[in-house]
C-alpha positions as CSV (number, residue, x, y, z in Angstrom):
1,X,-13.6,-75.0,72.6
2,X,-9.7,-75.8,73.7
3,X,-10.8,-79.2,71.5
4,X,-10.8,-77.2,68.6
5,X,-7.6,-75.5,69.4
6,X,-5.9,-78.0,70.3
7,X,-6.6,-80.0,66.6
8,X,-5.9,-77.0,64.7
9,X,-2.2,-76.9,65.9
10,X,-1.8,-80.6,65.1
11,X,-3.2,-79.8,61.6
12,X,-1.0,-77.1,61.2
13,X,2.0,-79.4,62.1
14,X,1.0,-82.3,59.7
15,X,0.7,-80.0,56.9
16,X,4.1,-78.7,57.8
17,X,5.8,-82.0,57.6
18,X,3.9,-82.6,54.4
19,X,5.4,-79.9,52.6
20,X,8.8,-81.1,53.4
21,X,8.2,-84.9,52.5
22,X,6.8,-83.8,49.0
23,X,10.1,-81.2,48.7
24,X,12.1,-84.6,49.7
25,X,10.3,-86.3,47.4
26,X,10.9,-84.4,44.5
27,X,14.6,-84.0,45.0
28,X,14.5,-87.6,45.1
29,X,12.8,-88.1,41.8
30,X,14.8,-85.2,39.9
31,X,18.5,-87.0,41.4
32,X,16.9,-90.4,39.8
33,X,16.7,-88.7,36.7
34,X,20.0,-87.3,36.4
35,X,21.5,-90.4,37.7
36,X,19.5,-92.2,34.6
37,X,21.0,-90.0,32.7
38,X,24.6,-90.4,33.0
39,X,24.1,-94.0,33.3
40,X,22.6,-94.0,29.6
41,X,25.2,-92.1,28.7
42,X,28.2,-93.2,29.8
43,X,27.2,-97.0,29.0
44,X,26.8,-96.5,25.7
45,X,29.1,-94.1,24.0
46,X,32.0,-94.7,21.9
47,X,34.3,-93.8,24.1
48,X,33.9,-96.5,26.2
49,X,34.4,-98.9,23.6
50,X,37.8,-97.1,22.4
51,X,39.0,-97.0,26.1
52,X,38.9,-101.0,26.6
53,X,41.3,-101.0,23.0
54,X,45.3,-102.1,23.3
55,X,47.6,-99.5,21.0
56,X,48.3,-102.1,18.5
57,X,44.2,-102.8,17.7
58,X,44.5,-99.0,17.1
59,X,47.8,-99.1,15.5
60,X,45.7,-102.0,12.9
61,X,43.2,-99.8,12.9
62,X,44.6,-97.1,11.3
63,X,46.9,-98.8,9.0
64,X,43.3,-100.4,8.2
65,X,41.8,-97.5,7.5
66,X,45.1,-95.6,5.2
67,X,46.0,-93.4,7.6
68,X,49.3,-94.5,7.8
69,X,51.7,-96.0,5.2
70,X,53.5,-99.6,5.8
71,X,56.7,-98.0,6.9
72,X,55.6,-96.2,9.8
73,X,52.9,-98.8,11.0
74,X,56.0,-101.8,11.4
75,X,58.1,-98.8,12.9
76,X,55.4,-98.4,15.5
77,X,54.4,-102.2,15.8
78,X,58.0,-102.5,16.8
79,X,58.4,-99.6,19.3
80,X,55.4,-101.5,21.3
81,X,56.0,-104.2,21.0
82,X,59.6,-103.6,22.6
């Protein structure tokens, strides 16, 4: 009979430690996910791409584009390039 007892408290402590390894488990699994997450979205956005630009690729660019007349796109290609 103390056999019996003595099983049901180990049972009762494996089943404990279960419950916290599948808690750990899904903490894991949900931090992955976010963790994806920003790493698809901050690899592929535009913004990266138009940090990595100098000012006078988007100085071109917008003279390119008509935003800005001839005038004013030498009188900025001059202040950088000063």
């Amino acid at each position: 009979m103390m056999e019996g007892m003595n099983m049901g408290s180990a049972g009762a402590w494996g089943s404990g430690f279960g419950g916290i390894f599948m808690i750990l488990i899904w903490i894991l699994i949900i931090l992955g996910m976010v963790a994806l997450v920003k790493w698809l979205s901050s690899g592929s956005g535009i913004s990266s791409q138009q940090s990595s630009k100098t000012a006078l690729e988007i100085l071109q660019e917008r003279y390119a584009r008509g935003e800005i007349e001839r005038e004013e796109f030498e009188q900025k290609k001059r202040d950088l390039l000063e």
